[in-house]
C-alpha positions as CSV (number, residue, x, y, z in Angstrom):
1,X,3.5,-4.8,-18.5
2,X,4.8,-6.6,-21.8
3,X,7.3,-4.3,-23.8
4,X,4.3,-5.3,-27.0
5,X,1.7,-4.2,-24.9
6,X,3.2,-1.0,-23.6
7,X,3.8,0.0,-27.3
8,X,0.1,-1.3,-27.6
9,X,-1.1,1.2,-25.4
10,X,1.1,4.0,-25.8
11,X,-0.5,4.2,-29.1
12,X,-3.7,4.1,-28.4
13,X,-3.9,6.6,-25.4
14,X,-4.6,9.6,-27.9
15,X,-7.3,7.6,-29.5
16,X,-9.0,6.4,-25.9
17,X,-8.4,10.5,-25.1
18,X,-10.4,11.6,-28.2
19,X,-12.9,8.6,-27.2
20,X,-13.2,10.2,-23.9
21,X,-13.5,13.8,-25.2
22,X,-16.6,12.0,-27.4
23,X,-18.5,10.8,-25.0
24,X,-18.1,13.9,-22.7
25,X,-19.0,16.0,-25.8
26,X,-22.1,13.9,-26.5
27,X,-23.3,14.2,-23.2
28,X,-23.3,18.0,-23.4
29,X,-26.5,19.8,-23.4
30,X,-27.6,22.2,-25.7
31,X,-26.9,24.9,-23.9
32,X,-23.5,25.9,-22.2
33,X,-23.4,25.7,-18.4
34,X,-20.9,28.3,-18.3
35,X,-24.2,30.9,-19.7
36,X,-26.3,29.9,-16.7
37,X,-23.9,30.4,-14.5
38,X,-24.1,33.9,-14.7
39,X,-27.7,35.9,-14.6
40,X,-28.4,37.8,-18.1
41,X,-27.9,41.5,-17.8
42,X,-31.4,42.5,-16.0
43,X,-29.8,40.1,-13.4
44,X,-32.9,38.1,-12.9
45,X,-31.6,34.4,-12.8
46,X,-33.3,31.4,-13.1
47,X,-31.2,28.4,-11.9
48,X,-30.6,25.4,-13.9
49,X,-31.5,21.8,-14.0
50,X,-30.2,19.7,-11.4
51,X,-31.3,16.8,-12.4
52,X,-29.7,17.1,-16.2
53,X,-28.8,13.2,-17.3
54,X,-25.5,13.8,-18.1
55,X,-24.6,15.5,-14.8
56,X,-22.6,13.3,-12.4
57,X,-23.3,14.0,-8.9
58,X,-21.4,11.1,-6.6
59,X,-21.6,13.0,-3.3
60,X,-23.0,9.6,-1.7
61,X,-22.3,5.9,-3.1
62,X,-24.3,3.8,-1.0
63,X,-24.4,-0.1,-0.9
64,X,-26.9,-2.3,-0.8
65,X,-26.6,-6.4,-0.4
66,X,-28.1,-7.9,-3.3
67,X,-28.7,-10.7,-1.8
68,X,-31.4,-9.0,1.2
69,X,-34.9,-9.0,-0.2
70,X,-35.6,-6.5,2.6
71,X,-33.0,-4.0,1.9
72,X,-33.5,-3.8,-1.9
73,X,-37.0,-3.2,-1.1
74,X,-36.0,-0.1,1.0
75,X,-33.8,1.1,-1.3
76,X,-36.3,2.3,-3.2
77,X,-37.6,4.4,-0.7
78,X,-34.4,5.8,-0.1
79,X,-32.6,9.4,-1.2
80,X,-29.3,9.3,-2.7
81,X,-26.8,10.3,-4.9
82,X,-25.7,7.1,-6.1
83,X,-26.8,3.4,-5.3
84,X,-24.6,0.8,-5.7
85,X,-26.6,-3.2,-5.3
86,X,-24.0,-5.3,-4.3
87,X,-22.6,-8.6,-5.6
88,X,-19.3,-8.8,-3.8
89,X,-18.3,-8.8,-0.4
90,X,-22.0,-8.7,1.3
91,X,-22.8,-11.2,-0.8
92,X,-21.8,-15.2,0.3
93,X,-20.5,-17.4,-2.9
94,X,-23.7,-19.5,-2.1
95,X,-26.2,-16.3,-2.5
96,X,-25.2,-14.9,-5.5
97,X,-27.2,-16.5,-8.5
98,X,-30.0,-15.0,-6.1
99,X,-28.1,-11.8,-5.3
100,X,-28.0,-11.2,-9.6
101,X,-31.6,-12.4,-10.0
102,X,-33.2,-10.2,-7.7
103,X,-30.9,-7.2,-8.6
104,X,-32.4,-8.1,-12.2
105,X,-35.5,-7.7,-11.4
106,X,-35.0,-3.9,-8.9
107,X,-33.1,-2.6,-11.6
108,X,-36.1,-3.5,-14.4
109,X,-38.6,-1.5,-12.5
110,X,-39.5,2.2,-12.9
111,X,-36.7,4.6,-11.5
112,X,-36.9,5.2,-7.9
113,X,-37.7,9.2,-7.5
114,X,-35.0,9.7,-5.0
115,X,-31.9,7.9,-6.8
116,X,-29.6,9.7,-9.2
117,X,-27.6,6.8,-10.1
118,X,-28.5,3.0,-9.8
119,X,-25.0,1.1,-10.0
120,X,-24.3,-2.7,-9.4
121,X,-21.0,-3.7,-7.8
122,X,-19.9,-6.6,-9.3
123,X,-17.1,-9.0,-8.4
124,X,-13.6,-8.8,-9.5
125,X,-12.5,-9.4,-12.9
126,X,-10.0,-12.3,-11.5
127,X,-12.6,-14.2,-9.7
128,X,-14.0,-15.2,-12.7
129,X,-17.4,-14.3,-11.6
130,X,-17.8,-11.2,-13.5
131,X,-19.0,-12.4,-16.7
132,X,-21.9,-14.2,-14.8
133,X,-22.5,-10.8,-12.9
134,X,-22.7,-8.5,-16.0
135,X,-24.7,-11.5,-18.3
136,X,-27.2,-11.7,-15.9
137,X,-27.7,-7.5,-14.8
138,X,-27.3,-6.0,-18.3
139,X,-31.0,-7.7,-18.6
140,X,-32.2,-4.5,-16.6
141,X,-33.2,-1.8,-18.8
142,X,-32.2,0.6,-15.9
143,X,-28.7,0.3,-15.6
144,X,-26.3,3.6,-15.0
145,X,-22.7,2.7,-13.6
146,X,-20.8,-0.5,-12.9
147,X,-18.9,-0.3,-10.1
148,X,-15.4,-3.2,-10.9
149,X,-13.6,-4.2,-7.8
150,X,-10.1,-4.9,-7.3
151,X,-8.8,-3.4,-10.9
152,X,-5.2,-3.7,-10.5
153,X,-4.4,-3.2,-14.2
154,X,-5.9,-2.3,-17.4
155,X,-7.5,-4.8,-18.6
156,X,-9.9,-5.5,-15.6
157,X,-12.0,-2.4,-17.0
158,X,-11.4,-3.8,-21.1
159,X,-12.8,-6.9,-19.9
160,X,-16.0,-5.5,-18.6
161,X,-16.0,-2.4,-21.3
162,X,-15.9,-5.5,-24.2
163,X,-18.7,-7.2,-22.2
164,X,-20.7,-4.4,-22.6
165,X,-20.0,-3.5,-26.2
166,X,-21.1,-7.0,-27.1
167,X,-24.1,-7.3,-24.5
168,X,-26.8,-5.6,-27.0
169,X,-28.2,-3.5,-24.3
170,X,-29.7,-0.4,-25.8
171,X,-28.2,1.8,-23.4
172,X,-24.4,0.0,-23.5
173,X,-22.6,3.1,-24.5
174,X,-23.4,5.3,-21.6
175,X,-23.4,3.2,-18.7
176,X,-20.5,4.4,-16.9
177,X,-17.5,2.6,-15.0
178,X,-16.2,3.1,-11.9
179,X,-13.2,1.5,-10.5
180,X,-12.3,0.5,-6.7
181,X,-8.6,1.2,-6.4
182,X,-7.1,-1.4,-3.9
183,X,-4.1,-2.1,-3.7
184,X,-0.6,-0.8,-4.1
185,X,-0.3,-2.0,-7.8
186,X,-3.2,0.0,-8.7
187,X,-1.6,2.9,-7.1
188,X,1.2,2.8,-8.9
189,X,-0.7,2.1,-12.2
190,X,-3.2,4.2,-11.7
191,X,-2.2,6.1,-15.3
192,X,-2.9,3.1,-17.6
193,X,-6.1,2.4,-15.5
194,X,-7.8,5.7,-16.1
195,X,-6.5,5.6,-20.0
196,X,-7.9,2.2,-20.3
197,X,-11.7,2.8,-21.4
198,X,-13.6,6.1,-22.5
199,X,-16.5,4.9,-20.2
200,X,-14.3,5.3,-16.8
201,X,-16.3,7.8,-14.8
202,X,-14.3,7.5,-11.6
203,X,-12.4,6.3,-8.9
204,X,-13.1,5.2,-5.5
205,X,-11.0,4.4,-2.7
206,X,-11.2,1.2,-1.0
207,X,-9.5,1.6,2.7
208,X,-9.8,-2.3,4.1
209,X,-8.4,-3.7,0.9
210,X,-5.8,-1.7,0.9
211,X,-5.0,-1.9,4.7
212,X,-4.6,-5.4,3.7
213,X,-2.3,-5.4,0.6
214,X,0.3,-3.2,2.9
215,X,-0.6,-4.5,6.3
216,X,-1.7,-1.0,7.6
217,X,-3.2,-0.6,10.6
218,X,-6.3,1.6,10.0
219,X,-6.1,4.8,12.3
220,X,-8.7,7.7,13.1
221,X,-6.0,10.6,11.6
222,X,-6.2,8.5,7.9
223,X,-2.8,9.7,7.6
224,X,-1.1,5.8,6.6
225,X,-3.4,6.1,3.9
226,X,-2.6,10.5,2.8
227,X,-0.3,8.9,-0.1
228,X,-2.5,6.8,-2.0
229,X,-6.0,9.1,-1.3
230,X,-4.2,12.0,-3.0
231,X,-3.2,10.1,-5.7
232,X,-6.9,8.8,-6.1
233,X,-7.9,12.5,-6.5
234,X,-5.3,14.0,-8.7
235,X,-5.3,11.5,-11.3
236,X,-9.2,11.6,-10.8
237,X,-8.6,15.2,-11.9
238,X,-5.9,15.0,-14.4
239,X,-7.5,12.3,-16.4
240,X,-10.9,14.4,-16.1
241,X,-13.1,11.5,-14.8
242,X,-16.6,13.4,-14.2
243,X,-17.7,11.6,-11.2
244,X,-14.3,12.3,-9.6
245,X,-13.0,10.3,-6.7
246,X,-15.1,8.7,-3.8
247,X,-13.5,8.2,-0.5
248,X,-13.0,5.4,2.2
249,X,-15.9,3.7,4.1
250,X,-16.8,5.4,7.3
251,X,-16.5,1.4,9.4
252,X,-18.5,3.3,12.7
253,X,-21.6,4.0,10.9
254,X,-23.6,4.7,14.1
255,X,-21.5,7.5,14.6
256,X,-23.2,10.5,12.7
257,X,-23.1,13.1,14.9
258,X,-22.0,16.7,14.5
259,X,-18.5,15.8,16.5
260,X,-18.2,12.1,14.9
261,X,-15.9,9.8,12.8
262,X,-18.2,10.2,9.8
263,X,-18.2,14.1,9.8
264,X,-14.6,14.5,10.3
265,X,-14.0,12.0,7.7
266,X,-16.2,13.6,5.4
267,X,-14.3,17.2,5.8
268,X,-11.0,15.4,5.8
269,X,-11.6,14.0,2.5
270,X,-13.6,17.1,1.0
271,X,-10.6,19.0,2.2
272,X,-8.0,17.0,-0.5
273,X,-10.5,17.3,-3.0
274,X,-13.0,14.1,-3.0
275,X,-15.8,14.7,-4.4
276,X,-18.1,12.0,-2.4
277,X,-17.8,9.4,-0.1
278,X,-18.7,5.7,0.3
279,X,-21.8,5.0,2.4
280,X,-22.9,1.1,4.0
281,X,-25.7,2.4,6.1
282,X,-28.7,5.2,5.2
283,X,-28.1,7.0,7.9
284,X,-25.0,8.1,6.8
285,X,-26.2,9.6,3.4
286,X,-27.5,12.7,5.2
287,X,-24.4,13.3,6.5
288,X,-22.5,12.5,3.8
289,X,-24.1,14.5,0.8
290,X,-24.6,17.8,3.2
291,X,-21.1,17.8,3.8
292,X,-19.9,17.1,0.2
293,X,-22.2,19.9,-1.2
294,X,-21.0,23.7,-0.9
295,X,-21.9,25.0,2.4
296,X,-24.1,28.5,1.9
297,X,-21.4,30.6,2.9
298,X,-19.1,29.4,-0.1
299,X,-22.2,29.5,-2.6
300,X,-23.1,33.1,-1.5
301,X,-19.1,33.9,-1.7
302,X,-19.2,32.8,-5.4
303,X,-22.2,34.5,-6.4
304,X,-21.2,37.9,-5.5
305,X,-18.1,37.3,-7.3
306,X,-19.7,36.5,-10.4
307,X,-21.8,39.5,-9.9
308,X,-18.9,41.9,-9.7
309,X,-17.0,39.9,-12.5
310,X,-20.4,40.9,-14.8
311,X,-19.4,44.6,-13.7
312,X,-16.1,44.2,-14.5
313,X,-16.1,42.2,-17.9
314,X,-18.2,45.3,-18.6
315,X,-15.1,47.6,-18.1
316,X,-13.0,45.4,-19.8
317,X,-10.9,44.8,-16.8
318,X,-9.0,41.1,-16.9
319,X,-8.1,40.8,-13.4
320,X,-9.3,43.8,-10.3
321,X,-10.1,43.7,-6.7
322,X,-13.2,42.2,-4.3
323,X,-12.9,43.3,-0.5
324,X,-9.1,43.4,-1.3
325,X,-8.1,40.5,-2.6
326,X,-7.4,40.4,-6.2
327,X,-9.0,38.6,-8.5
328,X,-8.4,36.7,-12.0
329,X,-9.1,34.2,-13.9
330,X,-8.7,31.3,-11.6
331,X,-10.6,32.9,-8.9
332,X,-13.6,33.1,-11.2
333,X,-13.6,30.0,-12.3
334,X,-13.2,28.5,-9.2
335,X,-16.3,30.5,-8.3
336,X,-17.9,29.0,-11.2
337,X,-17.2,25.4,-9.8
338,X,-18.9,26.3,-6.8
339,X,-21.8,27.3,-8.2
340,X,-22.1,24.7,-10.7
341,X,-22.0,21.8,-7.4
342,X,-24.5,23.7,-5.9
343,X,-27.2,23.7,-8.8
344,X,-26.5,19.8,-9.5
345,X,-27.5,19.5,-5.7
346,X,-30.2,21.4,-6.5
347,X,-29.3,24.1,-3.8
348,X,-31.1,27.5,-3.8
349,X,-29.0,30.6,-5.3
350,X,-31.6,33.2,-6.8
351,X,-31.9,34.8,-3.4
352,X,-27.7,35.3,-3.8
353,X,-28.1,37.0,-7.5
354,X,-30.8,39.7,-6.1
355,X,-28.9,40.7,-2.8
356,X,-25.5,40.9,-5.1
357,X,-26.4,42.4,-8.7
358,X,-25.2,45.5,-7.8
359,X,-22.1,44.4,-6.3
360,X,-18.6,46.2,-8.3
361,X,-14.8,45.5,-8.3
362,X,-13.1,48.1,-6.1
């Protein structure tokens, strides 16, 4: 980067943070979650809203070719977290006027019950095809994310932020980005990329592309790609991006089964701290958003250590013991994190308060 444009940004990174801090704070409802995570003294607890609109909930980031009459159709009928219509690589250079047009035209209808997220995927900021993408989709009055390919630097996500600010669409300034990272470069630039715009809601991992840029041969273990997936997820993390980071495409999509590519991908990458997965078939959403959600045994875990934390906040105790282990601070709120996933999935905990509310620190 220019020596002018590094100074550039260096002094505007506590602006963009404040920016980001703004738009996180407006999106706050009224009430703080950390209240509902915990049941009120009598202990009787009534979960809250999943389906809050400022929640981001990425456990599944499906595509769908925008250019397949068909398969936008069934999209509709479809359950998942997020949806991204395609305009890139399932679409030919010949199909996409057609591909945007028809994406239009899904995107202006009434909100498909079982979609949290309707994003587009558009094509990469150096193809020059991207202005044409966003002109002709920001028509839709039911646009959430934008999903940019390929940003190697900066100014890919300026680009499409400025087309935004300057598209007049009422809901501009909260549709969210999302970034593919690709390629080395983006790797090693992944700072300036998640400082670039306050709309950045998180990163996703593109395996192929990347294969590609280093000539990598893709393997089952994942572990030629360990390096850049970890970076994905802590700066995901560190720049506090709320959708987090999606992993790699599972390529066998036929194999779902309990003992199959997709499920021991899915736990590999839960297991560095994704917090969803790419999908290119339905059949793998199932899969995908069971295994990205907290399994019972973890949610029940947490809940009876919030219980006994009620007990011993009561007796003033900072840090104490559970089945002993000790616990403090960063146990609970790690608890707290646990339980917070599980009500955005909409996962049943009341049960969990009742059995546990009389549950105290040793």
């Amino acid at each position: 980067m220019p020596a002018a444009a590094t100074a550039a940004h260096s002094e505007r990174e506590p602006e963009l943070s404040i920016s980001r801090l703004e738009v996180k704070l407006c999106a706050t409802p009224p009430t703080h979650l950390s209240s509902q995570l915990q049941p009120p003294d009598t202990y009787s607890y009534t979960m809250a809203s999943a389906t809050q609109a400022s929640a981001v909930l990425r456990r599944s980031l499906l595509y769908v070719p925008g250019s397949s009459t068909r398969m936008l159709q069934k999209s509709r009928s479809l359950k998942a977290d997020c949806i991204a219509y395609d305009l890139e690589d399932s679409v030919t250079l010949s199909q996409k006027p057609v591909a945007r047009q028809q994406i239009r035209e899904v995107l202006s209808l009434p909100r498909a019950q079982g979609i949290r997220e309707q994003a587009v995927r558009i094509n990469a900021v150096d193809t020059g095809m991207a202005l044409a993408d966003l002109n002709e989709i920001l028509k839709a009055q039911h646009v959430d994310a934008i999903v940019v390919p390929k940003v190697n630097k900066a100014s890919d996500l300026t680009f499409v932020a400025d087309v935004l600010a300057a598209s007049g669409h009422p809901n501009a300034r909260s549709i969210r980005l999302i970034a593919l990272i690709e390629s080395a470069r983006a790797v090693m630039d992944i700072r300036s990329i998640c400082l670039s715009v306050p709309q950045l809601s998180g990163l996703i991992f593109a395996a192929e592309d990347f294969s590609l840029d280093l000539s990598l041969t893709r393997t089952p273990s994942l572990t030629e790609f360990l390096f850049a997936r970890q970076t994905i997820v802590a700066a995901a993390r560190a720049y506090e991006l709320d959708g987090g980071a999606i992993d790699l495409v599972c390529t066998d999509f036929r194999d779902t089964g309990e003992g199959g590519a997709l499920v021991r991908e899915c736990r590999d990458g839960n297991g560095i701290g994704f917090k969803g997965k790419q999908c290119i078939h339905p059949s793998q959403t199932e899969v995908v958003e069971r295994l990205f959600a907290p399994q019972e045994e973890r949610v029940r875990d947490a809940v009876r250590l919030l219980c006994a934390e009620k007990h011993a906040e009561r007796q003033g105790r900072g840090s104490w013991t559970l089945d002993g282990k000790m616990v403090d601070r960063p146990v609970i709120e790690a608890a707290r994190k646990v339980l917070e996933k599980a009500q955005l999935a909409g996962l049943e905990t009341e049960r969990f308060w009742r059995e546990f509310r009389d549950v105290t620190p040793e």
